[in-house]
C-alpha positions in Angstrom: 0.0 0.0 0.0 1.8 3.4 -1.2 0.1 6.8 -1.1 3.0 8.8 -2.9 1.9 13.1 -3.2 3.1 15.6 -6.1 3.2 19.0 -7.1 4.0 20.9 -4.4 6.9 23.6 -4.9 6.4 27.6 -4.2 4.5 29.9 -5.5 3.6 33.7 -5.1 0.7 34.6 -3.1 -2.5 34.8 -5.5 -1.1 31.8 -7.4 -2.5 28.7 -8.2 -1.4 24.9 -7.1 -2.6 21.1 -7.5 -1.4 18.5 -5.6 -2.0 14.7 -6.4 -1.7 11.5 -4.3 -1.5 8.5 -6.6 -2.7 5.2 -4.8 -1.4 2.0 -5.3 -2.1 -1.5 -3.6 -6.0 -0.2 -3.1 -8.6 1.4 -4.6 -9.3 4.7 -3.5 -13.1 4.4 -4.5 -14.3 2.7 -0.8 -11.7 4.8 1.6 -12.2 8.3 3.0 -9.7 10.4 1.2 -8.1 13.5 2.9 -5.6 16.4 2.9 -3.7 17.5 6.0 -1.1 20.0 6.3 1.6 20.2 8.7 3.3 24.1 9.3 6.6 24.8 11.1 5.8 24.2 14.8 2.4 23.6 14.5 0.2 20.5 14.5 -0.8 18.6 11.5 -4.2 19.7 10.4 -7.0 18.4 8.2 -7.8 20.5 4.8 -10.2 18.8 2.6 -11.8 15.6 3.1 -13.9 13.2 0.4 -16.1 11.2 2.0 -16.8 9.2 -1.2 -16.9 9.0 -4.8 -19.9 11.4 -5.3 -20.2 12.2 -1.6 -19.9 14.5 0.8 -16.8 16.8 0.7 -15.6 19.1 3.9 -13.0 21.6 4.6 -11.4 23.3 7.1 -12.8 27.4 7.1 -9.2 28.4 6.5 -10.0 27.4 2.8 -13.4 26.9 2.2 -13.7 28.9 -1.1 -10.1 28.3 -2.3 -9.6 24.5 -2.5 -11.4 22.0 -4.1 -10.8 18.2 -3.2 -11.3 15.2 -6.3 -10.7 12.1 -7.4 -9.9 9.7 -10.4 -11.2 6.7 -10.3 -9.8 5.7 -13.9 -6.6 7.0 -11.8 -6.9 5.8 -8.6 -5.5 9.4 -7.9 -7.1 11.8 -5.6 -6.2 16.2 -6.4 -6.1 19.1 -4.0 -7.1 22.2 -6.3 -5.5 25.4 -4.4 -6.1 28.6 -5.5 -5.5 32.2 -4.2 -2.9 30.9 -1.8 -2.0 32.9 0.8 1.7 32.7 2.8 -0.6 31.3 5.3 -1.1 28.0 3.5 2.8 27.2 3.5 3.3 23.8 5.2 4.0 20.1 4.3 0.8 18.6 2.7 0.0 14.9 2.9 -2.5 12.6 1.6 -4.6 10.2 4.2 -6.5 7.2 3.5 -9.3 6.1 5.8 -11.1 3.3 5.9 -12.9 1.7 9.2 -11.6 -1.7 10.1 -9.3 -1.9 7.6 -6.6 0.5 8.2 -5.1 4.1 7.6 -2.2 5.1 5.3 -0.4 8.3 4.9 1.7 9.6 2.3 5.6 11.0 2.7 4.3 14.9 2.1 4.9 17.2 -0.3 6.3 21.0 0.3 4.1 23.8 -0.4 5.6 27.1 0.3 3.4 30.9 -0.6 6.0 33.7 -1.1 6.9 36.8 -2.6 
């Protein structure tokens, strides 16, 4: 089982970023899918969450508006649209994968860092 995230890098603020977590060893289509993000000296913290294929998605209020959370089926890859980032919303992002009873897997993370 391998959850392994791309795209991150730096960007100005305003600018535009999409992260994807590429699955392998399960199907992403019955787990909950997430994004967390991690900031110097402060606690990993959940983003965006897919409930399902075609469910449910939820996000933290520091980006509701901003970021936008999908998935591939055809894939098996699961995208973290960010837009108007702020310096703010510099951290390590990883991917999470949920399911109950059958286990939870993160990803190594991936950099994102808002600048001038």
């Amino acid at each position: 089982v391998q959850l392994v995230e791309s795209g991150g890098g730096s960007v100005h603020p305003g600018g535009t970023m999409r992260l994807s977590c590429a699955a392998s060893g399960f199907t992403i289509e019955v787990y909950e899918m997430s994004w967390f993000r991690q900031a110097p000296g402060a606690e990993r913290e959940m983003v965006a969450r897919s409930i399902n294929f075609g469910g449910r998605n939820e996000y933290a209020d520091s980006v509701k508006g901003r970021f936008t959370i999908s998935r591939d089926r055809t894939k098996n890859t699961v995208y973290l649209q960010m837009d108007s980032l702020k310096p703010e919303d510099t951290g390590v992002y990883y991917c999470f994968a949920r399911k109950s009873g059958v286990g939870n897997y993160w990803g190594q993370g991936t950099q994102v860092t808002v600048s001038l």
